[in-house]
Kinemage of the C-alpha trace (Angstrom):
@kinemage 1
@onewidth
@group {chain A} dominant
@subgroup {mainchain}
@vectorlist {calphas} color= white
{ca unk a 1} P 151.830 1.396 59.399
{ca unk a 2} L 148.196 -0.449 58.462
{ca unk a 3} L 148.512 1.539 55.239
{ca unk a 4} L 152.095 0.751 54.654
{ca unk a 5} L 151.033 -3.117 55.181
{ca unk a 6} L 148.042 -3.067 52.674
{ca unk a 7} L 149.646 -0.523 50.223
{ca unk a 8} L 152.787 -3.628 50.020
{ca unk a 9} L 150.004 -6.474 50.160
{ca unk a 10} L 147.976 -4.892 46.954
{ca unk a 11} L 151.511 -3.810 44.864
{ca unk a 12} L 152.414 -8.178 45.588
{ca unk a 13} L 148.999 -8.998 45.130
{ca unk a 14} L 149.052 -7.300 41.407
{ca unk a 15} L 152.580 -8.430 40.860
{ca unk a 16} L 151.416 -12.207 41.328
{ca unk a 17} L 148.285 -11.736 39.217
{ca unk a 18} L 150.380 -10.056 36.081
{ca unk a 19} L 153.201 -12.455 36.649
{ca unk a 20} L 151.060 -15.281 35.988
{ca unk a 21} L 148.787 -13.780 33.145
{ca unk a 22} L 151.688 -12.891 30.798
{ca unk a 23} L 155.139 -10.600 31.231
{ca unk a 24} L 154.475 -8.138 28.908
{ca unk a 25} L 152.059 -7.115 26.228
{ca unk a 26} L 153.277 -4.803 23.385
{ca unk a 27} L 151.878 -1.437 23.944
{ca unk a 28} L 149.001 -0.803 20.578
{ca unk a 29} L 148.684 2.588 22.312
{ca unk a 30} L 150.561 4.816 24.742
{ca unk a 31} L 148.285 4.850 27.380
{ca unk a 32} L 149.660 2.909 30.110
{ca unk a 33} L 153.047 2.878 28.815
{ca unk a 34} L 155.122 5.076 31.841
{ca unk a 35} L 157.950 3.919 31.441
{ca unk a 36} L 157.862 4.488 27.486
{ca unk a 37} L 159.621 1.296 26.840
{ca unk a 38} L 156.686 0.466 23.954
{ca unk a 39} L 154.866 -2.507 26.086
{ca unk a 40} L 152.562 -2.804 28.888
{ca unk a 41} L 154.480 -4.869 31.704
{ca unk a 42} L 154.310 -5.683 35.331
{ca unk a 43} L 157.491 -2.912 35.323
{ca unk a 44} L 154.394 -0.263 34.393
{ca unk a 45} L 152.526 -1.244 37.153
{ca unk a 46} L 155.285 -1.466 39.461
{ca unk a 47} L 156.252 2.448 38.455
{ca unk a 48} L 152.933 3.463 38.459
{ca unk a 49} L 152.654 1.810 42.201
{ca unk a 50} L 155.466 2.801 43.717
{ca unk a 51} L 154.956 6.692 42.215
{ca unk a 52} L 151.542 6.744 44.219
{ca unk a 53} L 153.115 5.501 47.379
{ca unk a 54} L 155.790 8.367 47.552
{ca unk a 55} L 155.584 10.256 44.314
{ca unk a 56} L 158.883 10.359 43.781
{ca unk a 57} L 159.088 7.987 40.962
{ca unk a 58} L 159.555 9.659 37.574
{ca unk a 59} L 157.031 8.375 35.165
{ca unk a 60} L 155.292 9.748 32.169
{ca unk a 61} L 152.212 11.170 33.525
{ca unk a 62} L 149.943 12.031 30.523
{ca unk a 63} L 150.497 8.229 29.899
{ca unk a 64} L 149.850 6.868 33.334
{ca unk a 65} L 146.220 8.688 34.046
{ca unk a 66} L 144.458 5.893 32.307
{ca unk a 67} L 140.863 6.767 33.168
{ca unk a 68} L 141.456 10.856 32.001
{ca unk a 69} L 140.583 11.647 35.479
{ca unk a 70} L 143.044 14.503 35.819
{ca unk a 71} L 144.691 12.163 38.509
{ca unk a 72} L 146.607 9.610 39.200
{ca unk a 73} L 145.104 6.485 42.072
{ca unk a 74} L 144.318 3.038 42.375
{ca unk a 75} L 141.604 3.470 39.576
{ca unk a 76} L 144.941 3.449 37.514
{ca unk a 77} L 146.213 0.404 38.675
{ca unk a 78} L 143.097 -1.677 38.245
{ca unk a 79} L 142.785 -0.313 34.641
{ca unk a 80} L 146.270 -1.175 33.680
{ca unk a 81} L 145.926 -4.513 35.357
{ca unk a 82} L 143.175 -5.328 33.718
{ca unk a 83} L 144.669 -4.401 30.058
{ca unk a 84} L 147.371 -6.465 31.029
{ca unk a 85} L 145.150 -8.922 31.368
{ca unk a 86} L 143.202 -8.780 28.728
{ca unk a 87} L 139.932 -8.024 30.241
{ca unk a 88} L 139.367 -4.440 28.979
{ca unk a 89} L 140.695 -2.318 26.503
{ca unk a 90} L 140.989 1.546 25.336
{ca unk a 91} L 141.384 3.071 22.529
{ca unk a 92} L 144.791 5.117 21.771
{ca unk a 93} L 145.435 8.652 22.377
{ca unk a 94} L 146.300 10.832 19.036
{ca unk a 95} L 149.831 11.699 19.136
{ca unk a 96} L 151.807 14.967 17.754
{ca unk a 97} L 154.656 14.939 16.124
{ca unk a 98} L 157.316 17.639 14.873
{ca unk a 99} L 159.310 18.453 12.057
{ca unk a 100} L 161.481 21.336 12.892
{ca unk a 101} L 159.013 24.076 12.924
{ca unk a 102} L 155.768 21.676 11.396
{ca unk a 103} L 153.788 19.473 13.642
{ca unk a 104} L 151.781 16.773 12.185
{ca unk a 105} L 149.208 14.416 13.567
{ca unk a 106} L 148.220 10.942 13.759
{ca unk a 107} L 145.009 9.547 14.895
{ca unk a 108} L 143.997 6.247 16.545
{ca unk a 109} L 141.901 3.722 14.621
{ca unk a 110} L 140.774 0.966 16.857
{ca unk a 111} L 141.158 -2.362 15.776
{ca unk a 112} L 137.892 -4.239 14.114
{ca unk a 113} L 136.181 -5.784 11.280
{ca unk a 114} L 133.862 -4.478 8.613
{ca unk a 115} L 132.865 -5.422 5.294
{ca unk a 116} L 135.354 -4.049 2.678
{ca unk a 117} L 134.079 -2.685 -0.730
{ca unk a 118} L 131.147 -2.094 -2.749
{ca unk a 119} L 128.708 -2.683 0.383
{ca unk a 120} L 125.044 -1.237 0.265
{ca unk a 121} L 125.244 2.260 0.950
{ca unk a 122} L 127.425 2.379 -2.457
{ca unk a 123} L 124.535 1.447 -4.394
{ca unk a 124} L 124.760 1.569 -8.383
{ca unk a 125} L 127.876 3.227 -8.139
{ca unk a 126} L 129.633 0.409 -7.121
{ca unk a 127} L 132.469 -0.964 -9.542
{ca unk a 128} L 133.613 -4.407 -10.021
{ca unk a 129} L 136.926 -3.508 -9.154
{ca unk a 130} L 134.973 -3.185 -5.531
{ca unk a 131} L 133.567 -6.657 -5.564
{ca unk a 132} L 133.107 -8.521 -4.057
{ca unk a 133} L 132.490 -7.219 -1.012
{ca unk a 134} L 134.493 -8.894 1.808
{ca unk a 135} L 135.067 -9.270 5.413
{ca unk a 136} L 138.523 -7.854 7.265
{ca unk a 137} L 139.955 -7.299 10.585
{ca unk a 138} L 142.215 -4.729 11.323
{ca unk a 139} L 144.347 -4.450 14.081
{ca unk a 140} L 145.022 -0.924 15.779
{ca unk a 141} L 146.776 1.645 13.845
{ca unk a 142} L 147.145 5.205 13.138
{ca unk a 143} L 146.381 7.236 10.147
{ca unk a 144} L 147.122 10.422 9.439
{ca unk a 145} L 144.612 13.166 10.398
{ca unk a 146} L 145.091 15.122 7.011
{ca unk a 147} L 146.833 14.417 3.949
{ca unk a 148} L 150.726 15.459 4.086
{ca unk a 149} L 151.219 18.949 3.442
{ca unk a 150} L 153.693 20.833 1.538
{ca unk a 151} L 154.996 22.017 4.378
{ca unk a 152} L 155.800 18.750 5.851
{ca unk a 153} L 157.319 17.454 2.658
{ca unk a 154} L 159.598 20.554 2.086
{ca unk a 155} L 161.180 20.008 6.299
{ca unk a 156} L 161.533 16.483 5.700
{ca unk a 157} L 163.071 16.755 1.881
{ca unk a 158} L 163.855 20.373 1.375
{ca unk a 159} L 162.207 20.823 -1.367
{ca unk a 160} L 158.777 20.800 -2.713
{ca unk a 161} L 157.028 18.868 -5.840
{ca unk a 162} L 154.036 20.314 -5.585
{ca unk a 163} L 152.203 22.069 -8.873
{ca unk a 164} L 149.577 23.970 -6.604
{ca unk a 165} L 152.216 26.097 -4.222
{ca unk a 166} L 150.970 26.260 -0.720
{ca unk a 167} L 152.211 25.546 2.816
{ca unk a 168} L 148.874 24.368 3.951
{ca unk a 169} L 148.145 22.345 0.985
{ca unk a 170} L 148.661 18.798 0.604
{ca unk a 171} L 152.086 17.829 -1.175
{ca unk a 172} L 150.990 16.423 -5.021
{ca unk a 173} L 153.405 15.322 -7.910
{ca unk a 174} L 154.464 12.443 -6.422
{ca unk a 175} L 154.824 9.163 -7.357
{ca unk a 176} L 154.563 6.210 -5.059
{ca unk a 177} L 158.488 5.801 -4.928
{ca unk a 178} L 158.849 9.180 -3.836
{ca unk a 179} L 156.570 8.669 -1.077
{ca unk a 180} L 158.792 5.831 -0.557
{ca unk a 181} L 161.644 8.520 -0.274
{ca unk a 182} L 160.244 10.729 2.083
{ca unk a 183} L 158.725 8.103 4.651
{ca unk a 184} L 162.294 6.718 4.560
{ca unk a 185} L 163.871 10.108 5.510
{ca unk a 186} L 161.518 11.276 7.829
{ca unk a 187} L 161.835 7.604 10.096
{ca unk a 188} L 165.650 8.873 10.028
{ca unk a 189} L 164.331 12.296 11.553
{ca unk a 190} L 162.063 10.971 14.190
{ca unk a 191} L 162.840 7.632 14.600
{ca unk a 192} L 159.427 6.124 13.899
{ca unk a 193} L 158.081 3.678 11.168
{ca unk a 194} L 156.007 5.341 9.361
{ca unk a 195} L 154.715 4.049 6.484
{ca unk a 196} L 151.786 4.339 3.642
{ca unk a 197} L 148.602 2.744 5.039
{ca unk a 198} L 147.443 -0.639 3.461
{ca unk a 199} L 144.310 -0.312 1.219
{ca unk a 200} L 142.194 -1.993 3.828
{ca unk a 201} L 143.194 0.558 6.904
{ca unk a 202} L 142.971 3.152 4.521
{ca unk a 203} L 138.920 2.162 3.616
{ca unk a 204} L 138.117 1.303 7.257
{ca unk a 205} L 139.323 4.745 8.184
{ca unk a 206} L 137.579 6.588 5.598
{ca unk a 207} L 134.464 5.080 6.555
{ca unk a 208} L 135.009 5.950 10.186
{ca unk a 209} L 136.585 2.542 11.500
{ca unk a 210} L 134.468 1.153 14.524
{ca unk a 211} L 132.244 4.618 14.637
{ca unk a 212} L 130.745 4.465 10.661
{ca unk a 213} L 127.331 5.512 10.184
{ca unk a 214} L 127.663 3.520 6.651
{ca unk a 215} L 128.135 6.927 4.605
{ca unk a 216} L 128.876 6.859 1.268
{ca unk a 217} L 131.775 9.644 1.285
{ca unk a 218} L 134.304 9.819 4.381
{ca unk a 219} L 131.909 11.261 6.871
{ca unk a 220} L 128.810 12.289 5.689
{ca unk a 221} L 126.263 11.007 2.097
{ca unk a 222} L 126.642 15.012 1.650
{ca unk a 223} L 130.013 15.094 -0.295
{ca unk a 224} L 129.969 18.675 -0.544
{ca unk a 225} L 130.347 18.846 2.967
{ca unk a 226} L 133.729 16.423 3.526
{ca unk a 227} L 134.966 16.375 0.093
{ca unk a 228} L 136.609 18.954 -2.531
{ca unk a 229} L 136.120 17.760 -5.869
{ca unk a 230} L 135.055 19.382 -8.706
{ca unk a 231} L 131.268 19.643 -8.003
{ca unk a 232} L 132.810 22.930 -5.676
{ca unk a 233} L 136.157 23.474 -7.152
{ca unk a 234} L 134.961 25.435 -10.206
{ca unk a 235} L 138.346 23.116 -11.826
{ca unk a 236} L 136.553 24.153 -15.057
{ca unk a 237} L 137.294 27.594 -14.877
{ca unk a 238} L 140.712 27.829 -15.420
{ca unk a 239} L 142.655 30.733 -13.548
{ca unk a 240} L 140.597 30.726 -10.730
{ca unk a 241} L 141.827 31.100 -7.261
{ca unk a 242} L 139.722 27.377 -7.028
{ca unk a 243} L 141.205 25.274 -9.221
{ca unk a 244} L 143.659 22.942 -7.705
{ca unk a 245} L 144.483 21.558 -4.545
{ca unk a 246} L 142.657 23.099 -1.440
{ca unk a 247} L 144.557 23.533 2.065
{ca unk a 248} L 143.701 21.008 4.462
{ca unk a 249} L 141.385 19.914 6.925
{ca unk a 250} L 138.587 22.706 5.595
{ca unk a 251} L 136.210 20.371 5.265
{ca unk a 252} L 134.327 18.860 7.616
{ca unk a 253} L 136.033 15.730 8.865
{ca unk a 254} L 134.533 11.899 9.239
{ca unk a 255} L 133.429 10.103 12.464
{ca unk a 256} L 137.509 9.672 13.730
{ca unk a 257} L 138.454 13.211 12.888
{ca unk a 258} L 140.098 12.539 9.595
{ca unk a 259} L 140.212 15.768 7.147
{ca unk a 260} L 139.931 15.439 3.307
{ca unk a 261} L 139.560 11.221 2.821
{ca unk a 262} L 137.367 11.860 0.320
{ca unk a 263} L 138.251 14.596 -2.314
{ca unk a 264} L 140.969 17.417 -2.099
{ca unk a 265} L 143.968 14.817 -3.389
{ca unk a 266} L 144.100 10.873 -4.305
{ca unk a 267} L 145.998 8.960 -1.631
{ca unk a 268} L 148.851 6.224 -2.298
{ca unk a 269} L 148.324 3.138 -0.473
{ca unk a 270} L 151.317 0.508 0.004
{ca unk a 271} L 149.616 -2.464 -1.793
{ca unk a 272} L 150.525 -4.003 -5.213
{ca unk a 273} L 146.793 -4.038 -6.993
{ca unk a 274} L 145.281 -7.027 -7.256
{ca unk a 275} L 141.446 -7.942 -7.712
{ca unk a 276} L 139.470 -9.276 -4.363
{ca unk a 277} L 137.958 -12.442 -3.289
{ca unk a 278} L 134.866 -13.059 -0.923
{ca unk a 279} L 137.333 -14.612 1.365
{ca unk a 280} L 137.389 -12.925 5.196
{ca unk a 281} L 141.023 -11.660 5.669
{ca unk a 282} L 143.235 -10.557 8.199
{ca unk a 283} L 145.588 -7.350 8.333
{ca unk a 284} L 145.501 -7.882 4.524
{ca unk a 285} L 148.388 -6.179 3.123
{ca unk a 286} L 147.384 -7.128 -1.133
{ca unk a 287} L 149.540 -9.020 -3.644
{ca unk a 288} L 152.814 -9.724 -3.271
{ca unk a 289} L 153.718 -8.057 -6.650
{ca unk a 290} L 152.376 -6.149 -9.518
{ca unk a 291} L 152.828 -3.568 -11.833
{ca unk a 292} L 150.417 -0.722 -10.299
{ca unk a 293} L 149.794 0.339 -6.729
{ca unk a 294} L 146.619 1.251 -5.397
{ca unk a 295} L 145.715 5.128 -4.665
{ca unk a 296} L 142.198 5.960 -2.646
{ca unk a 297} L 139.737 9.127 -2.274
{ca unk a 298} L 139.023 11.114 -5.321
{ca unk a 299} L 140.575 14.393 -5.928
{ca unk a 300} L 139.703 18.326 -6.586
{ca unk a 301} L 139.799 17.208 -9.921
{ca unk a 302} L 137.368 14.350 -10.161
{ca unk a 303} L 133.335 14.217 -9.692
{ca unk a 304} L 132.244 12.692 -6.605
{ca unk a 305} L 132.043 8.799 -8.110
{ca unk a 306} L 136.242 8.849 -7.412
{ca unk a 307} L 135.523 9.818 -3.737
{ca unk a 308} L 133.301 7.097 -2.580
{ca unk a 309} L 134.372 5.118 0.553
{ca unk a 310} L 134.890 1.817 -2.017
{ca unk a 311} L 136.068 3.605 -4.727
{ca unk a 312} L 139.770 2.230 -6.114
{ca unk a 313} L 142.028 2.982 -9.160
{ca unk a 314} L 146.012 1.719 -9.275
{ca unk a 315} L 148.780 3.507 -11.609
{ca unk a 316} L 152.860 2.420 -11.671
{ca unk a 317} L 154.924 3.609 -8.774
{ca unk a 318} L 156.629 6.023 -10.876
{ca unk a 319} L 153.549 8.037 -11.907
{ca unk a 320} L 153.220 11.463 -10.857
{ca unk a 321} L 150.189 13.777 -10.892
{ca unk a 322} L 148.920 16.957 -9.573
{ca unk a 323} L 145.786 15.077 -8.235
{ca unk a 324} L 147.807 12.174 -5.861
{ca unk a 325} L 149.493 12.734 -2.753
{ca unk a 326} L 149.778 10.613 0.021
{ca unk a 327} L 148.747 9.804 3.982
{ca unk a 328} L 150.641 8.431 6.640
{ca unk a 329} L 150.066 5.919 8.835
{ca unk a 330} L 152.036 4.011 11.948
């Protein structure tokens, strides 16, 4: 009965404290959402309570271990409580998704600020379309781990673009308005925004969001390692089995996990191209018009000045190429 008593007087104790911080915070991860409603909320912690006083509640599990302890206690609760709160938080798990028979990733970049453009580590290579270099904070999104392959593009839109055939490959040939198409068709499938990331998440996740070392390419000042381009395509030899697109995610990746953000295809990004000021920005998401979006990351076809970290070119929405594809983010 003690128990009973001090198991009711902590669950009223929390109740109070999240009822008079705030009623619910929308959920910039999964973790702690058990009741998959897409917010944290005193209705979380009141699941997550009353499932460790009988475990008979049905909750999502993966989601309400919050300390990856392989269990779930009172640790739990504090944690939650004290994202609630505000006093701590975590960053998001990678989530899965599927496609009939594909399955795709995306992968958590925690919200920050960094400087955006040609910074030091760029040295001489540095463009002025890449200055001046500016400050930006990012709140938490996700980003693709690879490009989006053929495969993907052919379950979504049943039918494939692509000049370089290959499942594993990324998808190519396709303008920014077909990208349009597709993210359009496969939110209908899975009932999810997904959308093409802004030019600023795209560069903070190249250069490995709140874990960059300051490289120069997406992971590593060794592009051969991260990148194909056409120092190790052999694109000159036409014929080869090595010229053109490469599958996916066999390169090494950067500090988040992310395959091929330098090299292997150029990337769309959703922003209108416009030229930058020194101003600090938030969530930038570029002009509100134009004639030419931005695409990011070199290509198979390009030397490794297009797959810098900084590096940016624009085009119209309606061009198409066997050296652009495109990434997703959410």
């Amino acid at each position: 009965m003690k128990n009973n008593h001090q198991s009711l007087l902590l669950r009223l104790s929390l109740m109070l404290m999240l009822a008079m911080a705030a009623n619910s915070m929308t959920a910039t991860n999964m973790r702690g959402d058990v009741d998959d409603d897409g917010t944290l909320s005193i209705a979380d912690v009141t699941i997550l309570i009353d499932y460790m006083l009988d475990h008979s509640t049905i909750l999502n599990a993966i989601n309400a271990d919050l300390d990856r302890d392989g269990s779930i206690n009172i640790a739990d609760v504090t944690i939650l409580v004290d994202c609630i709160l505000g006093a701590v938080t975590f960053p998001p798990d990678e989530e899965e998704f599927n496609v009939g028979d594909v399955t795709f990733t995306m992968m958590p970049v925690e919200g920050g600020t960094f400087m955006m453009g040609a910074t030091d580590e760029q040295g001489s290579d540095g463009s002025e379309r890449e200055r001046p270099v500016h400050q930006v904070t990012l709140d938490t999104y996700f980003i693709g781990q690879t490009e989006v392959t053929q495969a993907l593009w052919i379950a979504v839109m049943g039918s494939n673009p692509s000049h370089f055939a290959g499942s594993s490959n990324p998808v190519e040939n396709v303008s920014w308005e077909d990208c349009q198409e597709f993210i359009a068709a496969l939110n209908q499938l899975t009932g999810r925004n997904f959308r093409l990331p802004t030019e600023a998440e795209w560069e903070f996740a190249a250069r490995g969001g709140n874990e960059s070392q300051g490289y120069k390419y997406a992971g590593s000042d060794n592009i051969s390692s991260v990148a194909w381009y056409s120092g190790n395509d052999s694109w000159q030899i036409r014929g080869t089995g090595a010229y053109g697109t490469h599958p996916v995610a066999t390169r090494m990746p950067n500090e988040l996990m992310l395959f091929d953000m330098s090299g292997n295809v150029h990337e769309w990004c959703q922003d209108w191209y416009g030229g930058y000021t020194s101003d600090s920005q938030m969530n930038p998401t570029g002009p509100a018009s134009g004639s030419n979006r931005v695409y990011r990351g070199g290509s198979w076809y390009f030397d490794e000045w297009f797959c810098r970290v900084s590096f940016r070119n624009a085009v119209t929405p309606t061009y198409r190429s066997y050296g652009i594809g495109l990434r997703l983010a959410l």
